[in-house]
C-alpha positions as CSV (number, residue, x, y, z in Angstrom):
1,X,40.5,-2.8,-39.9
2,X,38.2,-0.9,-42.3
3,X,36.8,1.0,-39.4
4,X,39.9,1.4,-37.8
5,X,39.2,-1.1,-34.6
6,X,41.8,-3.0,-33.3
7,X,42.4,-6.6,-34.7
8,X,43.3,-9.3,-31.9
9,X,43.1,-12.7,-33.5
10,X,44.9,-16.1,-33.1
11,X,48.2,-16.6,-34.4
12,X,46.1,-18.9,-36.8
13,X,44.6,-16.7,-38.6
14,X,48.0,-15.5,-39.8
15,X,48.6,-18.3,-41.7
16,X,45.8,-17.2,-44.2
17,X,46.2,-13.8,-44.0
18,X,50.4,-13.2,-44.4
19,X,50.2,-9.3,-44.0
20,X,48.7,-9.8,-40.5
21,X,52.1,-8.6,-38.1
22,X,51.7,-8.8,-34.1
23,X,51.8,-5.8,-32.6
24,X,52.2,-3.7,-35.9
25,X,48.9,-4.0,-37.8
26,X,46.7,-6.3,-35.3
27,X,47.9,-8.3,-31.9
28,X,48.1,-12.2,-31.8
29,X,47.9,-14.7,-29.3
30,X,48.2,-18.7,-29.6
31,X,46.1,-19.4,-25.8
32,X,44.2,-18.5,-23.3
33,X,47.2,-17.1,-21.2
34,X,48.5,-15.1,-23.9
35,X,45.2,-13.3,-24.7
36,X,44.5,-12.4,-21.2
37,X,48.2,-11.0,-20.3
38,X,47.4,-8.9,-24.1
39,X,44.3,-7.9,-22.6
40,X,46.2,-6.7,-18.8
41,X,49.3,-5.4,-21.3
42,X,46.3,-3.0,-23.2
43,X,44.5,-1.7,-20.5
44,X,47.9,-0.8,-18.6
45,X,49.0,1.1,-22.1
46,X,46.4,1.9,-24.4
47,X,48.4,4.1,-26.5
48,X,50.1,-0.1,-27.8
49,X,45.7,-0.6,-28.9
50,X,46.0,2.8,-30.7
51,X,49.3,1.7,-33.0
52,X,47.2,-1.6,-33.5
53,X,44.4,0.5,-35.0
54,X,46.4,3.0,-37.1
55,X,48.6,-0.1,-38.7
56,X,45.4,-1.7,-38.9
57,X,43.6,0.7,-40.9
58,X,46.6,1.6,-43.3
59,X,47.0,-2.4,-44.0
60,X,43.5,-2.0,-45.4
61,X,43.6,0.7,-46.9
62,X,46.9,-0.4,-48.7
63,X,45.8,-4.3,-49.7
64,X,42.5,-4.8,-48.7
65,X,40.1,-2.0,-49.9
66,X,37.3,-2.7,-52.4
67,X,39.2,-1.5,-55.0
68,X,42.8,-3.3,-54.4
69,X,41.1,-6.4,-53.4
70,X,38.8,-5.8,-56.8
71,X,42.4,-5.7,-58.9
72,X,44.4,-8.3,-57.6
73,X,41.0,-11.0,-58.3
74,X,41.1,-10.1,-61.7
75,X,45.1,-10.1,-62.1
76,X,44.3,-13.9,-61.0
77,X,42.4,-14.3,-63.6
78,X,38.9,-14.0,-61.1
79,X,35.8,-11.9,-62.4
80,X,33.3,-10.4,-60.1
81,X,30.8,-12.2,-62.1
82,X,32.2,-15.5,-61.3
């Protein structure tokens, strides 16, 4: 997301990461099936990958940047020397 590549990760990964929303910020599949009709649904309509990457980027730019991330540690009560 930082570099503005497309996120396509199991609906897993979700669970630890909230923000993560299919087919606004990153795609998500749950099997095999799934990520291969993603893959066939892509390369019929790249302009869907290029929505991916733009929501992407402005997730991380928005929560997940070095300097957000950096904040919401310490309001936790987290240090970076820790």
């Amino acid at each position: 997301m930082s570099l503005g590549c497309a996120v396509i990760a199991h609906k897993a990964n979700s669970l630890g990461i909230p923000e993560l929303s299919d087919g606004l910020n990153c795609h998500l599949y749950s099997s095999s099936e799934e990520l291969v009709s993603l893959f066939r649904s892509l390369a019929a309509n790249p302009s869907n990958l290029m929505r991916i990457r733009v929501g992407g980027h402005a997730l991380y730019k928005s929560l997940f940047n070095p300097v957000s991330f950096a904040s919401e540690l310490e309001a936790l009560g987290c240090t970076l020397n820790d």
